[in-house]
Backbone bond lengths (Angstrom), bond angles and torsions (degrees), N, CA, C in turn:
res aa  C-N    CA-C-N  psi(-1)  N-CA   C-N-CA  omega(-1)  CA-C   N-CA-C  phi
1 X - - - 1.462 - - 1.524 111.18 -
2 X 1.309 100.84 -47.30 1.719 109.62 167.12 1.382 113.27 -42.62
3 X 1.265 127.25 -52.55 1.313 129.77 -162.88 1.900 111.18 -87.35
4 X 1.552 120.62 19.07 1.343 134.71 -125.07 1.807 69.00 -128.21
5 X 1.602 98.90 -78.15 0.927 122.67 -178.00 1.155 125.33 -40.15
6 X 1.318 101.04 -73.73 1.628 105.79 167.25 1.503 141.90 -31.94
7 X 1.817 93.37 -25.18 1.653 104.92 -179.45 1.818 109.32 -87.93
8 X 1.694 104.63 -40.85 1.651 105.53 -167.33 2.229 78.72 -74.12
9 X 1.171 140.72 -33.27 1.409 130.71 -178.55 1.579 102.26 -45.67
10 X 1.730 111.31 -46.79 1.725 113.67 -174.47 1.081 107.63 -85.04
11 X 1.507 152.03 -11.55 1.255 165.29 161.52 1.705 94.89 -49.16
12 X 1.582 101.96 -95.21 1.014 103.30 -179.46 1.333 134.63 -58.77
13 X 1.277 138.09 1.68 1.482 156.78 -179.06 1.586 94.80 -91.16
14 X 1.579 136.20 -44.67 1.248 117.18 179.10 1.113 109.90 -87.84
15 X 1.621 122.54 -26.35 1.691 122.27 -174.65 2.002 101.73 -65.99
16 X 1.415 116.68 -13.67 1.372 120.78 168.36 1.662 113.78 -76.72
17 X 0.996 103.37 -57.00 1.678 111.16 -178.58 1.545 99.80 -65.87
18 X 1.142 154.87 -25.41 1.512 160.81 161.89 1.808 97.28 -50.72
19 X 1.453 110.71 -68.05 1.006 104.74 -170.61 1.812 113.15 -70.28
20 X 1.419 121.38 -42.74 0.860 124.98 -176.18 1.303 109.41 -56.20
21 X 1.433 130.39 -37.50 1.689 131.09 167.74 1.264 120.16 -50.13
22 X 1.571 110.59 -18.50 1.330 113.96 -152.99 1.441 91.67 -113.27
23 X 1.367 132.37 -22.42 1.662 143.88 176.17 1.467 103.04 -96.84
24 X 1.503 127.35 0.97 1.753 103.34 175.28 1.334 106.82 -97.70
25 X 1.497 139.40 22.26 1.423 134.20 -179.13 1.579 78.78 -116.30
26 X 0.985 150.79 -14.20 1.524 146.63 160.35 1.560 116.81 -49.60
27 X 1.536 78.71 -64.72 1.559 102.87 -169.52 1.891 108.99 -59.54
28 X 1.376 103.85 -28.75 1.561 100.14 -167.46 1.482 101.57 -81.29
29 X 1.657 112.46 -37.95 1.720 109.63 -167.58 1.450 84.08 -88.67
30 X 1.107 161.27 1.59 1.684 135.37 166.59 1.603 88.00 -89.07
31 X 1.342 126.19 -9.35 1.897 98.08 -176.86 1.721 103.52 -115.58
32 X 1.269 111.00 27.39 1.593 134.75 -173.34 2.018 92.59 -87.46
33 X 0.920 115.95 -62.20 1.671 145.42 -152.71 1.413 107.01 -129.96
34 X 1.681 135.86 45.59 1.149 142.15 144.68 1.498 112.13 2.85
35 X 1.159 130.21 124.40 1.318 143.55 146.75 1.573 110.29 -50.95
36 X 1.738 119.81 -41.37 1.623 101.23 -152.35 1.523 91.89 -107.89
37 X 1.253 101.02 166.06 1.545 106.89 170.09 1.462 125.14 -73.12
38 X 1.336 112.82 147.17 1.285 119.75 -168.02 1.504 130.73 -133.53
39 X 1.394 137.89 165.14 1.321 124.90 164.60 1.362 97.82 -142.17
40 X 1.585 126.87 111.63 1.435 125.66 164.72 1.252 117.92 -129.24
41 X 1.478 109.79 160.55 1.945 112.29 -178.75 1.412 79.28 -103.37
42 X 1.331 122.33 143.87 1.526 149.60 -178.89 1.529 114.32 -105.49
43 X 0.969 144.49 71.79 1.772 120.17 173.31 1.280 117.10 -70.64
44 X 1.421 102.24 97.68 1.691 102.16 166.61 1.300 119.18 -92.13
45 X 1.539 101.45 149.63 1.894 104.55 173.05 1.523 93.22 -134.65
46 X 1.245 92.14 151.93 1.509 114.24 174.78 1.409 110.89 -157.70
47 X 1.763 107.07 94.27 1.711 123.60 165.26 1.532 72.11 98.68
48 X 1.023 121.45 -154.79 2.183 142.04 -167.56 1.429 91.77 -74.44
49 X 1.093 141.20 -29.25 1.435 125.76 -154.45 2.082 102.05 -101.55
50 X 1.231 100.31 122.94 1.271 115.54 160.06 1.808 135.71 -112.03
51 X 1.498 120.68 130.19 1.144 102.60 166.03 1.691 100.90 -139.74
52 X 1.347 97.10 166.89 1.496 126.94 156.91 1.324 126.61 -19.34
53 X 1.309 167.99 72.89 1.069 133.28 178.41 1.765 114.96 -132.12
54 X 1.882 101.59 164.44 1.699 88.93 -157.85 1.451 102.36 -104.76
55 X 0.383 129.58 -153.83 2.019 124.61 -167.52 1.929 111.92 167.68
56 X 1.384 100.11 93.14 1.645 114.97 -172.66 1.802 92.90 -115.86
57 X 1.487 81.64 116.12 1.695 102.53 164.57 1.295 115.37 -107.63
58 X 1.306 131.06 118.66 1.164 135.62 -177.42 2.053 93.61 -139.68
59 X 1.583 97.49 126.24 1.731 95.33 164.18 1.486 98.51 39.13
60 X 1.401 98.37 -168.36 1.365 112.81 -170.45 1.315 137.26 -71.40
61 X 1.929 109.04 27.75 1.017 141.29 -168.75 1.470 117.71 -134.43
62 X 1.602 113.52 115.94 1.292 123.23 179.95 1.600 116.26 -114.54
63 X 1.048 116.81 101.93 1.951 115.86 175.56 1.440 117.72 -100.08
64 X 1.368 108.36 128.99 1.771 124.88 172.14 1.263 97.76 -94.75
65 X 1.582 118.82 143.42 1.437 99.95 179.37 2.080 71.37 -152.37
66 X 1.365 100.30 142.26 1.619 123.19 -177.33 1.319 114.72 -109.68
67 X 1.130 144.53 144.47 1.716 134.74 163.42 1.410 96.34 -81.68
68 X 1.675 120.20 135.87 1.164 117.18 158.81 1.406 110.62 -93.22
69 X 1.686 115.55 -163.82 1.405 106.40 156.63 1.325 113.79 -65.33
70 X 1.302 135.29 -36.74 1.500 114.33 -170.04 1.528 114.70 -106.75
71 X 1.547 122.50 -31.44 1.278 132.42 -170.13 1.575 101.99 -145.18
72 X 1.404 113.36 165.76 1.085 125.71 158.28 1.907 132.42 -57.93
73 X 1.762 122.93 121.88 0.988 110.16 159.56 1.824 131.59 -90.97
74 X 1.107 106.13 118.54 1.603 114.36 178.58 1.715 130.36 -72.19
75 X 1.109 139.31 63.48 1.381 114.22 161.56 1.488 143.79 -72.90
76 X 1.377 94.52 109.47 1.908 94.17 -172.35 1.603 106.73 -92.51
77 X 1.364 111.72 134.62 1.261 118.67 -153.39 2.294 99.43 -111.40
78 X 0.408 171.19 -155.80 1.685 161.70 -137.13 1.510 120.38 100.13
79 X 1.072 98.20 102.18 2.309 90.42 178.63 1.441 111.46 56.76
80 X 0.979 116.60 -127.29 1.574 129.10 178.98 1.348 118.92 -92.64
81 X 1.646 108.72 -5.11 1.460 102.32 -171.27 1.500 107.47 -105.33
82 X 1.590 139.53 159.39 1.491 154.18 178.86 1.697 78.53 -101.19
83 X 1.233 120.50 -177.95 1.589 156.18 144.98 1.337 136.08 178.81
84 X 1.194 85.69 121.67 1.927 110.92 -143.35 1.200 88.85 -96.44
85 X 2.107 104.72 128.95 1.835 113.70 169.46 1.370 112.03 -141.81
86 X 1.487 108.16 103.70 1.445 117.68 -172.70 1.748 106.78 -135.51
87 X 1.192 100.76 158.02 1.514 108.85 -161.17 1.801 100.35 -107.37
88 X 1.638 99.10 -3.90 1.674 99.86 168.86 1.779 116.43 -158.38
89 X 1.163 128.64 167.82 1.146 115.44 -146.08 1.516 101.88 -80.15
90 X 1.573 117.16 172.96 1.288 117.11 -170.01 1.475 119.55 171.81
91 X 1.348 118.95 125.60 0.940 116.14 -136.52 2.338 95.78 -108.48
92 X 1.108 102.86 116.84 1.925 100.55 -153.34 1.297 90.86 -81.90
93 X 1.434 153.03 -12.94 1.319 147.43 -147.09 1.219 110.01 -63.11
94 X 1.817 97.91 -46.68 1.887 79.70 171.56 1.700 134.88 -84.74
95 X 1.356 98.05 -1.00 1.404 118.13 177.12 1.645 103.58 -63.48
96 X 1.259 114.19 -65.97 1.124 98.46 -153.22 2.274 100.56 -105.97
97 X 1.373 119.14 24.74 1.083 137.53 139.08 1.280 90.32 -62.30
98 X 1.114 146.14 -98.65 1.572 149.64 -154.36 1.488 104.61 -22.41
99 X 1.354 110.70 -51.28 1.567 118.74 -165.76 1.812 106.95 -103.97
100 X 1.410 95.90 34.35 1.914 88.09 176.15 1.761 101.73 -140.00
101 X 1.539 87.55 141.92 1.480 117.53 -163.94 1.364 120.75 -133.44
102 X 1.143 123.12 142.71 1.309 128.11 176.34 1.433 122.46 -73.61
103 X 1.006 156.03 141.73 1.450 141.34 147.57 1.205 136.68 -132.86
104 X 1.348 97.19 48.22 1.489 133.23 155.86 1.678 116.74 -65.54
105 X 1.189 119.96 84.55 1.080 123.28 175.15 1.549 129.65 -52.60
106 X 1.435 114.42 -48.57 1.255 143.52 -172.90 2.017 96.66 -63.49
107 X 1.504 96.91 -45.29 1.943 107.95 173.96 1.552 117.46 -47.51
108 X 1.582 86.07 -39.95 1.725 86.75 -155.81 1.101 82.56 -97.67
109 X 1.508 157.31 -12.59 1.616 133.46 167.34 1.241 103.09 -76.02
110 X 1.044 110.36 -31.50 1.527 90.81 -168.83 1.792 114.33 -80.84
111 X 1.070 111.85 -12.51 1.724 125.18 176.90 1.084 132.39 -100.23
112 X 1.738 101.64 -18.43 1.663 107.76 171.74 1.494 108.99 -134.40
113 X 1.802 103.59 175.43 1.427 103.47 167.10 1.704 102.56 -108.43
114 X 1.194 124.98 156.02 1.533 133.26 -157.73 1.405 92.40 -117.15
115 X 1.183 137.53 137.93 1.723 133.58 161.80 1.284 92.22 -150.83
116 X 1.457 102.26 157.54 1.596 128.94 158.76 1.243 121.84 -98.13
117 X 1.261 123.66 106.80 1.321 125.75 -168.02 2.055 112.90 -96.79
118 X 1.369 104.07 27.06 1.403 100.62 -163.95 1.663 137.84 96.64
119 X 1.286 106.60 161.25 1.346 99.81 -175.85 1.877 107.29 -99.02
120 X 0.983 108.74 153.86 1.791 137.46 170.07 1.203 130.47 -151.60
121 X 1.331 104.03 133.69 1.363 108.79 -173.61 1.456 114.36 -89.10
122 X 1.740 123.69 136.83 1.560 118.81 -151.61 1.792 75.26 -132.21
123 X 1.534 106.17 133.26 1.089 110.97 176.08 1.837 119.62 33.68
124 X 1.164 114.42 67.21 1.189 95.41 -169.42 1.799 144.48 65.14
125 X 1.048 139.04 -12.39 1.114 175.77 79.98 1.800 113.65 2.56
126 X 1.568 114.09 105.06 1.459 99.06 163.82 1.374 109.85 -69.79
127 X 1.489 126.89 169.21 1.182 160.16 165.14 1.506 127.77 -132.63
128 X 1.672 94.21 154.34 1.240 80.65 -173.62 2.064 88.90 -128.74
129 X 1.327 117.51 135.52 1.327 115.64 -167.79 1.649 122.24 -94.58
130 X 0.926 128.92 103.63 1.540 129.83 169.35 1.197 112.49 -120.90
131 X 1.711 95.56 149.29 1.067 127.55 -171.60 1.849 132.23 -104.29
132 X 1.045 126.66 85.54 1.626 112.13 -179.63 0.914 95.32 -88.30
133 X 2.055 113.25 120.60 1.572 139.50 156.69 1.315 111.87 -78.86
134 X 1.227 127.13 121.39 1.924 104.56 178.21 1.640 109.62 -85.96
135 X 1.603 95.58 174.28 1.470 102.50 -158.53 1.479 93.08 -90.98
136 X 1.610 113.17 -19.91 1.535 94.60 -173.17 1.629 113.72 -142.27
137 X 1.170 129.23 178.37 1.740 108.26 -166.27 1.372 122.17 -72.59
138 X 0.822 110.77 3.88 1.294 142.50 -169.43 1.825 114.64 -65.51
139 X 1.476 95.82 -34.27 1.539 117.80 -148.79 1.609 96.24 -109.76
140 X 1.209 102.79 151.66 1.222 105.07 -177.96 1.864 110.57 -105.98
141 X 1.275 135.04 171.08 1.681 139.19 -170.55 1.441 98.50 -100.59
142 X 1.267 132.38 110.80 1.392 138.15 170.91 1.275 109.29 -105.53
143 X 1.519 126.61 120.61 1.747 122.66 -177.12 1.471 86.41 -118.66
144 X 1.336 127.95 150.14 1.005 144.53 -136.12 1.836 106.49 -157.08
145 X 1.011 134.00 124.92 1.641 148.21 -172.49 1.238 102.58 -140.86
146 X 1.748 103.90 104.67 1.672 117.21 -179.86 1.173 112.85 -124.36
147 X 1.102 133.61 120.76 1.942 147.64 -162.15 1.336 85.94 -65.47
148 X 1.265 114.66 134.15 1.639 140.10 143.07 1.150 102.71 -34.51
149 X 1.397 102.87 -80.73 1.895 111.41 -177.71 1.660 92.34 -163.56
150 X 1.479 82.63 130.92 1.440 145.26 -20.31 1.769 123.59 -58.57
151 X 1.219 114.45 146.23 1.372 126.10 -167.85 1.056 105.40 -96.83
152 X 1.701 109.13 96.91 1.865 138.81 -153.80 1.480 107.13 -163.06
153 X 1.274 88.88 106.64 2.069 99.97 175.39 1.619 95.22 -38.97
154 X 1.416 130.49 109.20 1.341 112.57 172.84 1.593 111.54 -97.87
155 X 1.515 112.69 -36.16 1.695 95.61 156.79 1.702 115.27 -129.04
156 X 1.129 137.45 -148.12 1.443 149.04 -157.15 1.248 116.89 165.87
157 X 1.342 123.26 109.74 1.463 135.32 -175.90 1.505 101.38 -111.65
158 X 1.723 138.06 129.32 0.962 141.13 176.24 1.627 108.60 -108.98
159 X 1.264 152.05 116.36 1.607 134.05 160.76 1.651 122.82 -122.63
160 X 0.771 75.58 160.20 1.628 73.84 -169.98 1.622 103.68 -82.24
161 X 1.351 127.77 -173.05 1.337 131.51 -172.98 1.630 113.65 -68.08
162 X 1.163 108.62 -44.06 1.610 122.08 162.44 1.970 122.81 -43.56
163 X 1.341 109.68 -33.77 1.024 131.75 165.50 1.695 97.69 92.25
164 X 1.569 100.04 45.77 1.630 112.51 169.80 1.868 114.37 -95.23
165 X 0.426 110.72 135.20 1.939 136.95 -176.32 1.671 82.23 -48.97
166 X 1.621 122.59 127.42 0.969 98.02 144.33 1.560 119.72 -154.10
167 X 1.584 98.40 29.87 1.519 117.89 150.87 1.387 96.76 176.64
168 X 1.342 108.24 157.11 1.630 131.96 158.20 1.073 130.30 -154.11
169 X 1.251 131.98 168.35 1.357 129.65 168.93 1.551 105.77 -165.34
170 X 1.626 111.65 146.17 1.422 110.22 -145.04 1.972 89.20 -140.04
171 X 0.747 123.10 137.66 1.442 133.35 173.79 1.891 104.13 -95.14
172 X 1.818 83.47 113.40 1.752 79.27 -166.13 1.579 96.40 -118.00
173 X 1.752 126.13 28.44 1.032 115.51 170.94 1.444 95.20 167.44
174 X 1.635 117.81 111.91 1.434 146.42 178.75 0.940 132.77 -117.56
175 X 1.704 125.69 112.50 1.449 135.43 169.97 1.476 115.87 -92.58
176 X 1.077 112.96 128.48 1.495 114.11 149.34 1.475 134.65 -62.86
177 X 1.253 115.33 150.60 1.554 103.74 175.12 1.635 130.31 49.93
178 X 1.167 118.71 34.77 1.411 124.32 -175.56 1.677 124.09 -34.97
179 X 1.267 136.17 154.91 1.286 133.95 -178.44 1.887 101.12 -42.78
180 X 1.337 125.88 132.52 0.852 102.29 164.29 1.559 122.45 -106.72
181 X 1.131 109.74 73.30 1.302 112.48 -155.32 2.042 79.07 -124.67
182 X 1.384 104.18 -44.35 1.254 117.21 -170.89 1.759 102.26 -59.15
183 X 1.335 122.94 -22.67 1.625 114.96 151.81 1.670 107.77 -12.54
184 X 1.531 98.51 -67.55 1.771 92.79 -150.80 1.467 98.53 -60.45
185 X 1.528 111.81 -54.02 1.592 87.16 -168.39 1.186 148.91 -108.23
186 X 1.939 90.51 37.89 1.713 104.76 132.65 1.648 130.40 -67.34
187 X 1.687 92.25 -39.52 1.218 101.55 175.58 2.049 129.61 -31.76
188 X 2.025 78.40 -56.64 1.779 108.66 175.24 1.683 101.11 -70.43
189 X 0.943 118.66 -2.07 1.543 105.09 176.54 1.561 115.40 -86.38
190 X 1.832 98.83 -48.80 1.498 111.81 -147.78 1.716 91.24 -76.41
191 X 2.182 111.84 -14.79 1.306 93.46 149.14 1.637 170.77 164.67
192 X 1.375 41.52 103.34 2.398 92.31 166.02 1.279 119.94 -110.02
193 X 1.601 129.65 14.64 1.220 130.72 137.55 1.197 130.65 -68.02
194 X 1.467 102.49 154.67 1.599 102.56 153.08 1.861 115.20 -82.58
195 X 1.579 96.32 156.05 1.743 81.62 -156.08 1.745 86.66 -115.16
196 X 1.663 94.81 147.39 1.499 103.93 176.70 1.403 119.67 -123.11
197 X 1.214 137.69 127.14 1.668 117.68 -168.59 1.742 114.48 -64.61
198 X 1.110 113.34 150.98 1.362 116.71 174.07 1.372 128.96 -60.96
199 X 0.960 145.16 108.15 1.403 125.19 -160.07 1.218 138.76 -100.48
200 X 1.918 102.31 32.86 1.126 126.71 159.87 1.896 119.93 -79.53
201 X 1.315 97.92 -11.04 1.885 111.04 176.02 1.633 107.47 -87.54
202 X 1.169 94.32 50.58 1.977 80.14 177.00 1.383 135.34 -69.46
203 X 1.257 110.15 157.94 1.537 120.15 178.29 1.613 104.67 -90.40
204 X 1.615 91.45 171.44 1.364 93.33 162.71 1.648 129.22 -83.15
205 X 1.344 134.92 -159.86 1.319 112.56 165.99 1.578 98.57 -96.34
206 X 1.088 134.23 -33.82 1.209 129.58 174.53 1.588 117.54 -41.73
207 X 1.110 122.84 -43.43 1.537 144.05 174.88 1.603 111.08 -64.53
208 X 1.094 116.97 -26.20 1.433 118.17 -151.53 1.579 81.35 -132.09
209 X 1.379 139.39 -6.40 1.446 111.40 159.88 1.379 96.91 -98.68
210 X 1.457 140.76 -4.39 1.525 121.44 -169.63 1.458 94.26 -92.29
211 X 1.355 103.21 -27.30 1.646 86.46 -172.50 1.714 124.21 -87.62
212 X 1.610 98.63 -5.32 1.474 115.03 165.10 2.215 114.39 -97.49
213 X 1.250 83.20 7.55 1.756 91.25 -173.72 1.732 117.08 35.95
214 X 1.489 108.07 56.44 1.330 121.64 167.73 1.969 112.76 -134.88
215 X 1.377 123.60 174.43 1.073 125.50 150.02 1.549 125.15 -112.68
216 X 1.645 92.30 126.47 1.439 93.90 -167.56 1.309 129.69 -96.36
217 X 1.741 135.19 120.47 0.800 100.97 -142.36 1.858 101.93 -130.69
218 X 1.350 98.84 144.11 1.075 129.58 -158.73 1.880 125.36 -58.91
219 X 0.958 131.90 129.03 1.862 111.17 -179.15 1.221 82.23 -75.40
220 X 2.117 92.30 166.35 1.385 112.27 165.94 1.298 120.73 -125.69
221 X 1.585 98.26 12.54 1.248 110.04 166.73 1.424 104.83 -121.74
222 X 1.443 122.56 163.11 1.358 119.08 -170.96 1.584 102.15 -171.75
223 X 1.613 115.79 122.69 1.846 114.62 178.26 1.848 107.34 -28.88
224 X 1.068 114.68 129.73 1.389 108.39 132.33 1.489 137.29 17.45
225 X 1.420 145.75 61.23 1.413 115.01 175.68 1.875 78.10 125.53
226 X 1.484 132.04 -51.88 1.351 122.82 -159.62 1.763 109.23 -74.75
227 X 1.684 92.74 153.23 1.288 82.70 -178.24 1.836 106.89 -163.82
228 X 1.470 110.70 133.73 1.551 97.85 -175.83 1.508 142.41 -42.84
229 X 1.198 112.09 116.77 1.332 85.78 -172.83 1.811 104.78 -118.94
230 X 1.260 119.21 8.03 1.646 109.08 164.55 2.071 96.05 -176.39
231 X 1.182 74.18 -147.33 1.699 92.39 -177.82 1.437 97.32 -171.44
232 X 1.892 119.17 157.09 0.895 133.34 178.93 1.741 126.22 -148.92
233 X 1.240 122.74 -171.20 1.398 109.84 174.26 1.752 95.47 -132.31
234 X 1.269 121.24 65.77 1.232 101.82 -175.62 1.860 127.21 -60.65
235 X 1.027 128.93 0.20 1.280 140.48 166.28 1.676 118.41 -156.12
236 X 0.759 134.66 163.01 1.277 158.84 152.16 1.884 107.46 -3.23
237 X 1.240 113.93 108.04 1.569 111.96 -173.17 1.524 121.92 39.75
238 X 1.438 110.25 25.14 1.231 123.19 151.48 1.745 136.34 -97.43
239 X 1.583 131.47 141.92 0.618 140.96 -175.69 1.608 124.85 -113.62
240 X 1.746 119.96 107.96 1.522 107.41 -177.25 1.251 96.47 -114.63
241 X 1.641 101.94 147.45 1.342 116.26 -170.86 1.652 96.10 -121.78
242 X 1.357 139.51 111.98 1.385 154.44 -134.80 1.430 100.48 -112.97
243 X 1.327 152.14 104.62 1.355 145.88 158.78 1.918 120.02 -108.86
244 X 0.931 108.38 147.70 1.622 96.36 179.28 1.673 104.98 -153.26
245 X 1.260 102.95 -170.85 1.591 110.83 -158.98 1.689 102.29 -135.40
246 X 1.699 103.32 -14.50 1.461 106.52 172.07 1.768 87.59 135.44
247 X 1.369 106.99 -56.37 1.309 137.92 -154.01 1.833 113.08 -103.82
248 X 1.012 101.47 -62.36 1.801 124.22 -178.62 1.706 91.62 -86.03
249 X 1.809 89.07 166.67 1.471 104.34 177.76 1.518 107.76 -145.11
250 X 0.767 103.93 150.11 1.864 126.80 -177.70 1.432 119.65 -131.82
251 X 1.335 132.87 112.39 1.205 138.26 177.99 1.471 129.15 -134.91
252 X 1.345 115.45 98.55 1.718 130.01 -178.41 1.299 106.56 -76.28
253 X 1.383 102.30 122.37 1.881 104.49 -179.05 1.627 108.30 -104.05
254 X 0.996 134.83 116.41 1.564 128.23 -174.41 1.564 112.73 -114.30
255 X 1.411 127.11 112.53 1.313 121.06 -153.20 1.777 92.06 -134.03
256 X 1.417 111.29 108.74 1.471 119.58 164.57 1.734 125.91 -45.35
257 X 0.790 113.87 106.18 2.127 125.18 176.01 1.181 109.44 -86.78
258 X 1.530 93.03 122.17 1.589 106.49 176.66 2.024 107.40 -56.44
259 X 1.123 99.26 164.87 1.818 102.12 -161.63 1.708 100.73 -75.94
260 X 1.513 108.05 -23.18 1.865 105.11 -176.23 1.492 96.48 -76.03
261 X 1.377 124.69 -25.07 1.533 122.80 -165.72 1.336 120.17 -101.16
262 X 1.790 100.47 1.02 1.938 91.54 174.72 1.149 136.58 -82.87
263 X 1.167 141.23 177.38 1.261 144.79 -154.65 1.287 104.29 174.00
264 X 1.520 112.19 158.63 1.775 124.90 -169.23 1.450 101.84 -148.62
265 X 1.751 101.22 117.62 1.208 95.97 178.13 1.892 95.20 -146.23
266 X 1.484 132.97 168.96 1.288 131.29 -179.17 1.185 98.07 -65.02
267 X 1.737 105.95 170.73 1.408 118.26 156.91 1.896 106.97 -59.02
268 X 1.253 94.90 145.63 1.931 96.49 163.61 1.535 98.05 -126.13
269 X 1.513 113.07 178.33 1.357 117.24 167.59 1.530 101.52 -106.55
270 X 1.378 117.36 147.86 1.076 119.49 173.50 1.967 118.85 -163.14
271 X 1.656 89.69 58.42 1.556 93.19 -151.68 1.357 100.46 93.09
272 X 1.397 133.06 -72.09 1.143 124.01 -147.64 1.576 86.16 -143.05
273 X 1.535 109.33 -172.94 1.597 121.53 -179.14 1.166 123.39 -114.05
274 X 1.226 126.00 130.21 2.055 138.76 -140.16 1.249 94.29 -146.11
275 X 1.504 129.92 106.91 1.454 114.75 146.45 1.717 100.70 -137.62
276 X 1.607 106.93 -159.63 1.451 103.98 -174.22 1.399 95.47 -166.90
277 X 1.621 96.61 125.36 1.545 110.86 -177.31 1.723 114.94 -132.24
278 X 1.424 113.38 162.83 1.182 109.89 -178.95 1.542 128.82 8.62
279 X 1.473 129.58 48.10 1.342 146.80 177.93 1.274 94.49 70.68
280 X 1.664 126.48 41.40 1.556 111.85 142.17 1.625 110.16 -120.89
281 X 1.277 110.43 144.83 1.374 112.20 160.93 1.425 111.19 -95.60
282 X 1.366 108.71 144.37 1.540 117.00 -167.30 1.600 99.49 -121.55
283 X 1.640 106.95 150.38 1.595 97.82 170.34 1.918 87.35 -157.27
284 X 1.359 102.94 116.40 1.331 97.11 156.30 1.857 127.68 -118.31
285 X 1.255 113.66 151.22 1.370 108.97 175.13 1.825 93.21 -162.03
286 X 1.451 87.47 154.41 1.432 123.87 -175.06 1.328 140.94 -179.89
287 X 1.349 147.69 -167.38 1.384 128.58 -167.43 1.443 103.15 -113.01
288 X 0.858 113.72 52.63 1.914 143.58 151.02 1.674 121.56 -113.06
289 X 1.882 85.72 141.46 1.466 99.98 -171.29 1.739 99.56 -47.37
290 X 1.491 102.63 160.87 1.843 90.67 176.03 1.387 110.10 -81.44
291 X 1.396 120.04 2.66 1.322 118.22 -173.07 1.465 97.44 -77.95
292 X 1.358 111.55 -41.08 1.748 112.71 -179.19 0.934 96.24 -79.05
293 X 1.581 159.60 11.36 1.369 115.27 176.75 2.050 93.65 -132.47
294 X 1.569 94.14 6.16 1.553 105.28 152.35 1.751 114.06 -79.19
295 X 1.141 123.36 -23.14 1.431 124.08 172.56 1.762 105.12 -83.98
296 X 0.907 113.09 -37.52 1.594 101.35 -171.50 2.183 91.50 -76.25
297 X 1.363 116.21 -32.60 1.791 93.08 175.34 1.489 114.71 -63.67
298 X 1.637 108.84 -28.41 1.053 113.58 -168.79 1.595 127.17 -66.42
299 X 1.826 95.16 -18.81 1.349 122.50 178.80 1.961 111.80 -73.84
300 X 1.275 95.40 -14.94 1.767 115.81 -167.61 1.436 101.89 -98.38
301 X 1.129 125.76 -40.35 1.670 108.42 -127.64 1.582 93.86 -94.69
302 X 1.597 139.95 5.87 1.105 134.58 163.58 1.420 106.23 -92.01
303 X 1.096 128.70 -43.56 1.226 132.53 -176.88 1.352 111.81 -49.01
């Protein structure tokens, strides 16, 4: 009878882990974009540099707000739109890199393996820990800390293949249900910004070179596992070209030069990849070695 047991116990113990493999890419993008309202201090790092930041969810309104040196920076987040309110200049890329995700499901199965490595408690807070390993070098190690309840990414570890740090951010103090009085003045924030589109609404590249009146042009080589998933105009006669792995991110910036100001020079590394061809300036960076994302310019720069 013992041995009866023991088998429908291993039966059902893997028919759990089957399903549970198959429910933790659920579990991570429903705790990406919280349903309930919130108030948390965030410590994000990205590369050596870490800061502070506060993060109030109320309704259909999410605000990052940073200490600068002199004043506070605000991002109020709403639908598709950012709106940025700062009293000095500043550059948000890595801010809200920190807070952008894929949720491409179909991406990340097919590029990683998903496990549950157990529960831990993170600041107070149970958790529950998973892991996406990627399938190829390409991919970067994402460990993942998602509240039981409430069901809230509470931290995010990014590393590269080396097992180097190469972002996080950790929730080191969470309220529920915030005053909601503080509605309005998110409300008065999101506006008295300047407003930026989200750049989870992408275009195509076709769309985004007619409306920048260039041709944009495409690698033909590309890591392992990556794959287009839009185009955008994130500023002013700029062009982003969006690739991902499910998990990782890749972004080609292609910016038209007036004809007195061109110049032709190779890709270099520099952090990231910079060259300039036939009156385009090129800039790529992403969470690839630069050696890989020196082969994908290298895949461009005749074309």
């Amino acid at each position: 009878m013992k041995k009866i047991v023991l088998f429908l116990l291993l039966i059902s113990n893997i028919g759990l882990l089957e399903i549970t493999s198959g429910s933790l890419i659920a579990e991570y993008i429903a705790s990406i974009e919280p349903k309930i309202d919130y108030f948390a201090t965030v410590k994000v790092t990205v590369g050596n540099s870490s800061d502070k930041i506060e993060v109030l969810k109320i309704g259909e309104y999410t605000s990052f707000s940073i200490k600068g040196k002199v004043s506070k920076i605000y991002i109020v987040k709403k639908g598709d739109m950012y709106s940025v309110v700062t009293e000095e200049p500043v550059n948000i890329g890595a801010l809200l890199w920190a807070y952008r995700f894929s949720k491409d499901t179909s991406l990340i199965n097919k590029n990683y393996y998903v496990t549950f490595e157990g529960y831990e408690n993170i600041n107070n807070i149970k958790t529950m820990r998973v892991v996406f390993n990627p399938r190829y070098k390409s991919g970067i190690r994402r460990t993942v800390w998602i509240g039981v309840s409430p069901k809230i990414l509470i931290k995010l570890e990014d590393r590269d293949q080396r097992g180097n740090l190469i972002r996080a951010r950790e929730i080191e103090n969470l309220q529920l249900n915030p005053n909601s009085g503080k509605k309005r003045t998110i409300e008065a924030l999101f506006e008295r910004g300047i407003k930026v589109p989200t750049r989870e609404k992408l275009l195509s590249p076709q769309e985004v070179g007619k409306q920048l009146g260039i041709d944009l042009i495409l690698p033909t080589t590309l890591p392992v596992g990556y794959e287009l998933i839009g185009a955008d105009i994130p500023q002013d006669e700029t062009a982003q070209l969006v690739f991902s792995d499910g998990i990782g991110f890749m972004s080609i910036y292609q910016i038209k030069i007036p004809w007195w100001a061109r110049q032709n020079f190779p890709p270099e590394k520099k952090g990231y990849i910079e060259w300039e061809s036939l009156g385009i300036h090129f800039i790529i960076i992403g969470d690839l070695p630069q050696d890989m994302l020196l082969e994908v310019a290298n895949s461009m720069k005749n074309k």
